[in-house]
C-alpha positions as CSV (number, residue, x, y, z in Angstrom):
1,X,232.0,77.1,69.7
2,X,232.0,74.4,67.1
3,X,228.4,75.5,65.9
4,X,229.6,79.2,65.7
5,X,232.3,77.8,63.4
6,X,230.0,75.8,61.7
7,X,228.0,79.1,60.8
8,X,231.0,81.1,60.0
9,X,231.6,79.1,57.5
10,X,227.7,78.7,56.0
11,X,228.0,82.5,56.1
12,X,231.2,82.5,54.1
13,X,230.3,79.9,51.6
14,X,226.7,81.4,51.1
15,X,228.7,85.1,50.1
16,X,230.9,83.4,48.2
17,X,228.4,81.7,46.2
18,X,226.5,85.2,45.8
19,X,229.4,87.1,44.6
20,X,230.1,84.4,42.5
21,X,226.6,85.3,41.0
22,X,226.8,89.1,41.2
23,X,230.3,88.7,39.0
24,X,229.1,86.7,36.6
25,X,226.5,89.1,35.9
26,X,228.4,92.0,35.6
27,X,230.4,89.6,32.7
28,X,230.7,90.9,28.8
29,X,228.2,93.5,28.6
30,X,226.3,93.2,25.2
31,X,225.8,95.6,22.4
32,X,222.2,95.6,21.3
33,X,221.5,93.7,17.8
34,X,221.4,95.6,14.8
35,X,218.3,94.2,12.7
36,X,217.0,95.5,9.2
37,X,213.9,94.4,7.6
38,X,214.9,92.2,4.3
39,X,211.4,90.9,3.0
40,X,208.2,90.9,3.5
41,X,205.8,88.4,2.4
42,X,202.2,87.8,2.7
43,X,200.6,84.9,4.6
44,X,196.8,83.6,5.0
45,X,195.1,85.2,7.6
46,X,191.2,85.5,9.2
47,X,188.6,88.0,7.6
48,X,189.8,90.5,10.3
49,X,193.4,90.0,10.2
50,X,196.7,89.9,7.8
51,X,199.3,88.3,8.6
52,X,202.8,88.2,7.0
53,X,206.4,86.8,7.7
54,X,209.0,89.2,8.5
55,X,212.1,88.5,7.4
56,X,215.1,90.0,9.2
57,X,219.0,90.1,9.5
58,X,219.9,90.1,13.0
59,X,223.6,91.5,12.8
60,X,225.6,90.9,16.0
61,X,228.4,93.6,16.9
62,X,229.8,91.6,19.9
63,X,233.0,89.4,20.0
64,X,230.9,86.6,21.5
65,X,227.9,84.5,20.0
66,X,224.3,85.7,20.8
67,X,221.9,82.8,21.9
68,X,218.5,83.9,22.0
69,X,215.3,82.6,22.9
70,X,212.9,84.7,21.2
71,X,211.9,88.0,19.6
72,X,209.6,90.8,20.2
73,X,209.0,93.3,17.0
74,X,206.6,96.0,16.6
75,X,206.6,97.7,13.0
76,X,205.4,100.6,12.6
77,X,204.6,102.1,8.7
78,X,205.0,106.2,7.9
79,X,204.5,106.2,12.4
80,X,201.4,104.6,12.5
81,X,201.7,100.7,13.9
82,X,201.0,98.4,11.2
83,X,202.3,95.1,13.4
84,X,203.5,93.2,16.1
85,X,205.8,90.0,15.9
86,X,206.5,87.8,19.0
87,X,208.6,84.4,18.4
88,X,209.8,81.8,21.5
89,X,211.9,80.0,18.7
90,X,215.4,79.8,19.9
91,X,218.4,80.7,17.6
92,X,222.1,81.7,17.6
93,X,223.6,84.7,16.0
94,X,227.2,83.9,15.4
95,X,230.2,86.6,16.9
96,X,230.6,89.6,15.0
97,X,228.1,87.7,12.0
98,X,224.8,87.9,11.5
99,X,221.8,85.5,10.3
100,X,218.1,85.6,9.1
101,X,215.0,85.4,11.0
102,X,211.6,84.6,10.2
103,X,209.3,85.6,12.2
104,X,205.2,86.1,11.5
105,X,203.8,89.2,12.1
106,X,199.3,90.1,12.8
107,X,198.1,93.1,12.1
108,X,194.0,93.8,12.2
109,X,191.6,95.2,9.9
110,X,191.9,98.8,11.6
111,X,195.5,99.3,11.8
112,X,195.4,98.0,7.8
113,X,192.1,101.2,7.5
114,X,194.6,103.8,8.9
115,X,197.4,102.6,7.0
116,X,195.7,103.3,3.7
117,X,194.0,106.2,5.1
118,X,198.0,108.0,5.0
119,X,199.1,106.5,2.2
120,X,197.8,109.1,-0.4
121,X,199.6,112.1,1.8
122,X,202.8,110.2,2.3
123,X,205.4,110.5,-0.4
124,X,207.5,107.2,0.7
125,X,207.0,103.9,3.1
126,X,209.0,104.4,5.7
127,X,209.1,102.4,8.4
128,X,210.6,101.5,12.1
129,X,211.4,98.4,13.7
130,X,211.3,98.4,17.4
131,X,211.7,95.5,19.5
132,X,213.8,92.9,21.9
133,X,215.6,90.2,21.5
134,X,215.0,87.6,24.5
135,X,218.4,86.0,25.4
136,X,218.8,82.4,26.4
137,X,219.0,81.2,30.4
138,X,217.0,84.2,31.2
139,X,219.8,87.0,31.0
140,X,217.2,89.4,30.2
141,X,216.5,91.5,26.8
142,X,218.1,93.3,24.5
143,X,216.2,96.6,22.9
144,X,216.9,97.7,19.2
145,X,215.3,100.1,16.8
146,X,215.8,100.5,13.2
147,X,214.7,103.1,10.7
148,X,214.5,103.0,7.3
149,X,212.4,104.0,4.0
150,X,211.2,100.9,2.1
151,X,210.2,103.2,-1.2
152,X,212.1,106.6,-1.1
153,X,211.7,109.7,-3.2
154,X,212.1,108.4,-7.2
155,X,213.7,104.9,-6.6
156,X,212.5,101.6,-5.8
157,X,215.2,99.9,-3.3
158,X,215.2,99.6,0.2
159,X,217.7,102.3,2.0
160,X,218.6,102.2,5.8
């Protein structure tokens, strides 16, 4: 009798400490990031490959801070990838603020080819940002995408 108690109560505190687990999951759900390309610069690379720093604002919608662990970033130029990013540097995007990233971005001698190969039929640069942003203690990713033109029609800023 005592070790059937004994159990009942394992049992109990084991569910407890699994809906403890399932709750906390099921906590502030998260609106993805919003992230726009700001700058672009160029960074020494091999013979085959360019590389260049990406510079982005990370702008987070949510009433609580967004701790994050990395970042994974494919840009794509006129829908033709040009890039891929991937970061493990943590950082912290303040609530309902945003910051900069850096983040260094490889592209190879091919991808460079077909990028010059559409230039002359394309009339502007535009571009998409897809990626994910890793969040801290392994709460799993969170996917954004962002469109934009870098050189549109007749004008020389950058338009979202």
């Amino acid at each position: 009798m005592f070790a059937a108690a004994r159990l009942r109560t394992l049992v109990s505190l084991i569910t407890l400490a699994l809906l403890a687990v399932g709750c906390a999951s099921f906590g502030t759900r998260l609106e993805p990031p919003e992230v726009t390309l700001v700058g672009l610069r160029p960074v020494p690379g091999g013979s085959f490959e360019q590389r260049f720093v990406l510079e982005l604002r990370v702008v987070n919608p949510n009433e609580v801070p967004i701790s994050a662990e990395g970042l994974d970033i494919v840009l794509e130029l006129n829908g033709h990838r040009l890039a891929r990013a991937l970061s493990g540097e943590a950082f912290e995007i303040p609530r309902l603020g945003d910051r900069v990233v850096e983040v260094t971005a490889s592209t190879n001698l091919l991808d460079l080819f077909r990028q010059a190969l559409t230039l002359p039929r394309s009339t502007g640069l535009d571009y998409q940002l897809r990626g994910r942003l890793l969040l801290a203690d392994s709460l799993g990713w969170l996917r954004f995408t962002r469109e934009g033109s870098l050189l549109p029609d007749g004008a020389g800023s950058v338009s979202h």
